[in-house]
N, C-alpha and C positions, 0 to 999 in steps of 0.2 A: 271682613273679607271672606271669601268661598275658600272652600279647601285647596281647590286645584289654583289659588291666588298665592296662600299658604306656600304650596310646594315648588310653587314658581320662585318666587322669593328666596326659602330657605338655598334650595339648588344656585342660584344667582349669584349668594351671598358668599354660599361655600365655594365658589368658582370661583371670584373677585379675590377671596381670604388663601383660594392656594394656591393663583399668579400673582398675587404682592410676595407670599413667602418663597416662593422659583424663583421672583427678579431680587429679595435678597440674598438669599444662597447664590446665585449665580455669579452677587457681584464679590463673593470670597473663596470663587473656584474657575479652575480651568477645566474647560468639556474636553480635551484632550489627557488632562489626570482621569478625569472620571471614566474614560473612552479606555484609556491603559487602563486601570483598577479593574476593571470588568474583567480584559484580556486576557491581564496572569492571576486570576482566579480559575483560571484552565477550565470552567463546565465541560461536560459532558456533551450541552445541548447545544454548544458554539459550532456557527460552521464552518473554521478554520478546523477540527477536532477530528473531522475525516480524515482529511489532506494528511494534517501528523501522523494519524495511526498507521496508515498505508504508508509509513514510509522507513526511509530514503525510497524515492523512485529519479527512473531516467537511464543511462546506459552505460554501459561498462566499456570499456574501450580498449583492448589490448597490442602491443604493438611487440614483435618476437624481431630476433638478430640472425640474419644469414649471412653463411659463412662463406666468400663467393673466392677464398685460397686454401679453405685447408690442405691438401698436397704442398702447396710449395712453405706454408708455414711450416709445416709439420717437419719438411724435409729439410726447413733451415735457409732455402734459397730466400723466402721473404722475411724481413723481420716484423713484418706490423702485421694484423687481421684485417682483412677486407669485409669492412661491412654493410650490407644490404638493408633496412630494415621492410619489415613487411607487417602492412595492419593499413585501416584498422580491422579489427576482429572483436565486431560486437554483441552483448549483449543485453539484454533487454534485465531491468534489477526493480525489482519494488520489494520493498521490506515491511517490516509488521512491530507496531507495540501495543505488546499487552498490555495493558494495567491493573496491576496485583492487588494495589490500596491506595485509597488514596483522602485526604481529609482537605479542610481549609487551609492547611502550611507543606504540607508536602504529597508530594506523587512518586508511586513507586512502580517500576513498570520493566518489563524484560523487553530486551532489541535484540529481533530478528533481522538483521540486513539482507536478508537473500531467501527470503520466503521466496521469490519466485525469480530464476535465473535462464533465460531462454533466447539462443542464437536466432540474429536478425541479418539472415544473408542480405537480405537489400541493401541494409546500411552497411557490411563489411565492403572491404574491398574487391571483394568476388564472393557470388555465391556459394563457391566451391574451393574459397580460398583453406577451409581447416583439412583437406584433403591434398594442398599442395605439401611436397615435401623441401624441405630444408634440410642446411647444416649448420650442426652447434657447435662449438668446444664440449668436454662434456663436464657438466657442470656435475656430477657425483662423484670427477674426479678430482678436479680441482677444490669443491668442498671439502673433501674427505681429505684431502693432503693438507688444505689447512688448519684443520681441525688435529689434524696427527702430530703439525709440525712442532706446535710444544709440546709434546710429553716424547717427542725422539727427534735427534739433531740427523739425522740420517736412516732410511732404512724405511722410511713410509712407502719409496717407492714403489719397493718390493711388492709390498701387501695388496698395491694397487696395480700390479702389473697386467691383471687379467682386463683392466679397461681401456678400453680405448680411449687416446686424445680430441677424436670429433666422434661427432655422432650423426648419423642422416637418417630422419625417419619422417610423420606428416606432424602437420604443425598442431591439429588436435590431440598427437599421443604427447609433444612437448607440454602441451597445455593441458591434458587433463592424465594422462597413464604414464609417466617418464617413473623410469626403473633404470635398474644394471643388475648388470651381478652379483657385484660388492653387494649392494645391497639384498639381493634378495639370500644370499650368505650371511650376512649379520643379521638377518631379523630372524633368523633362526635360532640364536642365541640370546636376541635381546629385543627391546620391547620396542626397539626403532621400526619405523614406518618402510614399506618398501616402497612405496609411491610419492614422490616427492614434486609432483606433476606442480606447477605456482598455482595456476587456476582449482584445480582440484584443492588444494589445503588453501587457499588463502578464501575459498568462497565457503566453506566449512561454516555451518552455525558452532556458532562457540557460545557460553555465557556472560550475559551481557546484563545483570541485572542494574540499574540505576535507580536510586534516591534522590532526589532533588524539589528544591523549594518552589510555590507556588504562594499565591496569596498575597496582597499588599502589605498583610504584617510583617514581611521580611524586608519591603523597601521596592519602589520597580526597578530599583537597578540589581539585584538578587535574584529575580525570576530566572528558575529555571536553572540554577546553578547547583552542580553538583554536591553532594554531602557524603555518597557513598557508591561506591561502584563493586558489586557483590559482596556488599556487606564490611567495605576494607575501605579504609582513605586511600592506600598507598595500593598500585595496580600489583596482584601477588606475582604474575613472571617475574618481577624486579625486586621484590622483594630483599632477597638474596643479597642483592647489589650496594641497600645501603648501609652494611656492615662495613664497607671500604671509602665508603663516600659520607659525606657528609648532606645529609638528608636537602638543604636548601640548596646544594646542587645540582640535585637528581630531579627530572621533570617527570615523578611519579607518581605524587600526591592528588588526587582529583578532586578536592575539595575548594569548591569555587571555580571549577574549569565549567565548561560546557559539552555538551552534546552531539552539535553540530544538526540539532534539530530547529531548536528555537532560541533565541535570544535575547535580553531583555531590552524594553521598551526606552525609546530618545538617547542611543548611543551617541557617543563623542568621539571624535579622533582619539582624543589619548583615553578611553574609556580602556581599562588591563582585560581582555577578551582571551580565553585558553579554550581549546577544545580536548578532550581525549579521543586520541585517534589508538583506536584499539588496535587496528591491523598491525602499528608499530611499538604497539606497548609501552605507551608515552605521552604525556601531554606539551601539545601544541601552541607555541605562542603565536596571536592572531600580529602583523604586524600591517598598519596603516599607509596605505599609497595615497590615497586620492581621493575624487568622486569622479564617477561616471555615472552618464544617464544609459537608464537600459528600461526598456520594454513602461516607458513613461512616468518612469521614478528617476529620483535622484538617489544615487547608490552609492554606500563607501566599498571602495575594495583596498579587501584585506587578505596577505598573501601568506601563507601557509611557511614558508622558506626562505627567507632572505639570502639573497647573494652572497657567499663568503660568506655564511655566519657560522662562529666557531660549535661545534659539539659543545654540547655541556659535558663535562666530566668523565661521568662514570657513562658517557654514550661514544667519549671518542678514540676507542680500541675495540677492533674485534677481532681475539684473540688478540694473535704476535702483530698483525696493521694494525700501526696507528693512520687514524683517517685524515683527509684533508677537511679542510674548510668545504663548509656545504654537503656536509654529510654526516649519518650518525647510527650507533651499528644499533640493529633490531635481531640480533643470533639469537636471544629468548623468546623471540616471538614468532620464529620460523619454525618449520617441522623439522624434527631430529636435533636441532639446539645448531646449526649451521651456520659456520662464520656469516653473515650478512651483514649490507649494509644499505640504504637508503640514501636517495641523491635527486635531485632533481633530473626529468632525463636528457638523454645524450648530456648529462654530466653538466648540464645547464649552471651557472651559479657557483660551480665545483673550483677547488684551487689545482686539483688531479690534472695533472697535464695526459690527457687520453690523445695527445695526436703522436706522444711516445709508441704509443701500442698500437694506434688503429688507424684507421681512413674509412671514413666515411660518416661520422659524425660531424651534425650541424645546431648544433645547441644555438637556441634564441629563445627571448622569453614569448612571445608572442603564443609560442605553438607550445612549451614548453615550465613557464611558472605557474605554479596549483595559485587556484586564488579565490574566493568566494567575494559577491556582491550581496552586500547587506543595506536594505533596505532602514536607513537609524530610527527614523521614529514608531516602524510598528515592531522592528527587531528580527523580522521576518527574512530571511536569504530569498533572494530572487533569483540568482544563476551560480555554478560550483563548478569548477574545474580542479578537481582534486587529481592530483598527477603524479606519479611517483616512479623512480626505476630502481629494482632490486638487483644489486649487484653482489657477486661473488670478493672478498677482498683479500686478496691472494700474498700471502708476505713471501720474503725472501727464502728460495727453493735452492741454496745454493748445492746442497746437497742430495739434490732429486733427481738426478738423471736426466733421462727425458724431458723432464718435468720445471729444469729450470728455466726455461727462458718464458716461464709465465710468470715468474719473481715479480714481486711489486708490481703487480695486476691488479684492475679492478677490474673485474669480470661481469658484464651487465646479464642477468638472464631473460627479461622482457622489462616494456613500462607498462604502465597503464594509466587509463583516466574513468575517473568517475563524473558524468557530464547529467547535472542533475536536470529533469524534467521540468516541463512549463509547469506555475502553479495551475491550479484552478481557477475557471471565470471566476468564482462568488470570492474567492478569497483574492484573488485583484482587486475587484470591484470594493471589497471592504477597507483594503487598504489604500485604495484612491480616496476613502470616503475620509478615513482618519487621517491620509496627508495632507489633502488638497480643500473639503469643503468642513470638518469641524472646525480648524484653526478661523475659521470664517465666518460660523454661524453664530457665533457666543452674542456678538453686539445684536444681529437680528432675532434670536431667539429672545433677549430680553426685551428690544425693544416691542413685538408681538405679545408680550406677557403685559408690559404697561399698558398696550392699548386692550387687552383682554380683561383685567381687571378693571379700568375704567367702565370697560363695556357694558359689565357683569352686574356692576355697583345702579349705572342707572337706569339697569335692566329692571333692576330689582326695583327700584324707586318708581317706575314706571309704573309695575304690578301692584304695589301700593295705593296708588292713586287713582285703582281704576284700569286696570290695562292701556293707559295711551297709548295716542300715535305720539309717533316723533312730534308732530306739527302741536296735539295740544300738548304735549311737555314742555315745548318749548313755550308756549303760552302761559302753560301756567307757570313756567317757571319764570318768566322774563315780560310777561304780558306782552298783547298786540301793539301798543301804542295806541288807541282809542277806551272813549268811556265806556263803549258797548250798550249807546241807549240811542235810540233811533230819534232823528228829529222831524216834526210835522210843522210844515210849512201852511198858514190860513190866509184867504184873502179875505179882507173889508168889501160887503157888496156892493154895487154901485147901480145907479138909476138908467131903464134901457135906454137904450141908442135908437132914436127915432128911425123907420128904414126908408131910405128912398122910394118917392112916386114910383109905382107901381111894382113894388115888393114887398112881400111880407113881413113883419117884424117878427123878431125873434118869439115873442108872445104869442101872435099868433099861430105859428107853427107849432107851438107844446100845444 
């Protein structure tokens, strides 16, 4: 044979020899493990890898309470507060993760949630809504008395005398500059904040460093799961807290929780899903509603709060309030250490009977339960409504003057939501590809392999005997059906044929 017969052949052979060995492996794996394994091996060069780093992104949604009696509360003629609410009041949020180190089993990475935070009058409710002015109760009063009230059964009032019960100013200085006096008198002595504005401290970069596993050697259902959050199991605000408590009651520990970035790959209804959610200095149980289709997926949603569900423990007192059902206090995770407490809003899901106190609340879960859509088999969140209302939790003032008939209050200061961005085309597109046509191509990909190696094999048999056509392959492999020898036909000569009177005979004519 010629060399380039040779090369034909060799190449042939080894194509035939590595689609028999594809269509055996094939037949002792799933292209959806292999499709996951890749995935939480977290590369660098994946193009889901952007989307994560740039994030959380999407919009912030703030919703603030007007006060449309303080005069007749104040003076006593009303018993309940009239309330207004007014929002939204949006902004625009994309965050940032660094990563610091990273190997084949774990990724260590700092979370920026608020690298970029920028007001989108279009989407508020007016352009010009952070210039309208409101009324509030004021909440550095009623903080500060609760905070006062245990360590003196009488006499906080006093101290608190110089502030007023409402306050009316624009709804940007409630949301980014809110002061008093009190306060800017105490921080002269002490290390506490004078600015106590929610937006301004709650959009605050804090640190956020996270450890967590990557890599198949941990399992795909381990991807991504936390092992250290700045270098501690247990979140340090809370720390403190499990001197009195018994550790496996306290929702502190972030080891095994998640991120709330990504999540690991073929979740299950009862799959135990935890996120930490820093803003509350707590981890979060993820709990299972349903499926919904959204944006051409089938999606589990799972809801951040459940209705009525009790505090754990050491979450359900802040301070001298004990909380109801559907709420849990975060005063370690506020600025200046502030009675607070979390709830879902307009007191949604709450046992807190609020129509004692107010009017104007319409809690439904519609508008009103946090809930994330999880995509289960690439683990991926497709939509996030993270919702939350930070309330003041005001215990019994029997001895405060003024001040008592906001006893057993829960005092809401805004809600919010965090309403997370469409993903990206390519990382749709990916995920369509891994829900909808891998589960599908397994049997077509092998069976293209069978007929690629058949191909391959009498390709090469082919080059051997000469480069055939198909047509003499088939000849010579199965012959024409004839002997392939021509047969000649001879005639016996015979004597001429006399011609008719007056024509020539054949003989003559030669």
């Amino acid at each position: 044979m010629k060399l380039m017969q040779w090369v034909k052949t060799v190449l042939c052979l080894i194509l035939a020899g590595l689609s028999t060995y594809l269509f055996v492996v094939s037949l002792g794996v799933d292209y959806q493990i292999l499709v996951a394994e890749q995935h939480v091996r977290f590369r660098q060069e994946m193009p889901t890898m952007d989307s994560w780093i740039n994030s959380p992104f999407g919009v912030l949604k703030s919703y603030v309470f007007n006060v449309t009696n303080a005069a007749e509360f104040e003076s006593g003629r009303d018993k309940k507060l009239k309330i207004q609410e007014i929002g939204p009041i949006t902004y625009k949020v994309v965050g940032y993760n660094d990563i610091l180190e990273r190997n084949e089993t774990h990724v260590t990475y700092s979370k920026h949630r608020y690298r970029v935070v920028e007001f989108l009058p279009e989407e508020s409710i007016a352009p010009d809504v952070l210039s309208w002015n409101i009324t509030s109760v004021n909440s550095v009063l009623l903080g500060a008395a609760a905070k006062l009230r245990p360590m003196m059964a009488f006499g906080y009032d006093l101290i608190l005398i110089n502030e007023k019960e409402f306050l009316t100013n624009t709804i940007h200085w409630f949301l980014w500059e809110l002061t008093s006096v009190f306060l800017k008198s105490v921080t002269m002595v002490t290390t506490m904040s004078a600015n106590v504005a929610v937006l301004h401290n709650a959009l605050k970069d804090k640190e956020e460093i996270y450890t967590v596993k990557i890599g198949p050697e941990h399992g795909l259902e381990n991807f991504f799961r936390v092992e250290t959050l700045n270098g501690h199991q247990i979140i340090k605000e809370q720390q403190e807290r499990l001197g009195d408590f018994d550790s496996s009651e306290c929702p502190f520990n972030v080891t095994g929780a998640l991120d709330n970035s990504l999540y690991p790959p073929f979740v299950q209804p009862d799959t135990p899903l935890e996120i930490v959610a820093s803003e509350s200095c707590r981890v979060l149980p993820l709990t299972y509603l349903g499926t919904e289709r959204y944006g051409g997926f089938d999606t589990y949603r799972l809801t951040l709060l459940k209705e009525h569900q009790k505090p754990p423990p050491c979450l359900a007192d802040s301070y001298l309030y004990h909380l109801p059902d559907g709420m849990f206090d975060v005063s370690k995770c506020v600025i200046n250490g502030a009675p607070s407490a979390f709830s879902m809003p307009h007191f949604y899901g709450s046992s807190y009977n609020w129509s004692k106190h107010y009017e104007g609340y319409t809690p439904n879960a519609e508008q009103h339960q946090p809930y994330i859509l999880l995509e289960p088999v690439t683990g991926i969140p497709v939509s996030e409504k993270y919702r939350f209302q930070s309330n003041i939790p005001v215990p019994d003032l029997a001895f405060g003057g003024r001040l008592r008939k906001y006893s057993n209050m829960m005092l809401p200061s805004f809600w919010y939501e965090f309403d997370m961005g469409e993903l990206p085309g390519i990382v749709k597109v990916l995920m369509w590809i891994n829900v909808n046509v891998v589960p599908h191509m397994q049997p077509w990909c092998m069976a293209f392999l069978v007929l690629l190696a058949v191909w391959s094999a009498f390709k090469a048999i082919r080059v051997i005997w000469g480069d055939l056509s198909y047509v003499e392959f088939y000849r010579k492999l199965c012959g024409d059906g004839t002997s392939g020898v021509m047969l000649e036909t001879k005639f016996q000569p015979t004597a001429p044929v006399p011609a008719p009177p007056g024509q020539l005979s054949d003989l003559a004519v030669k």
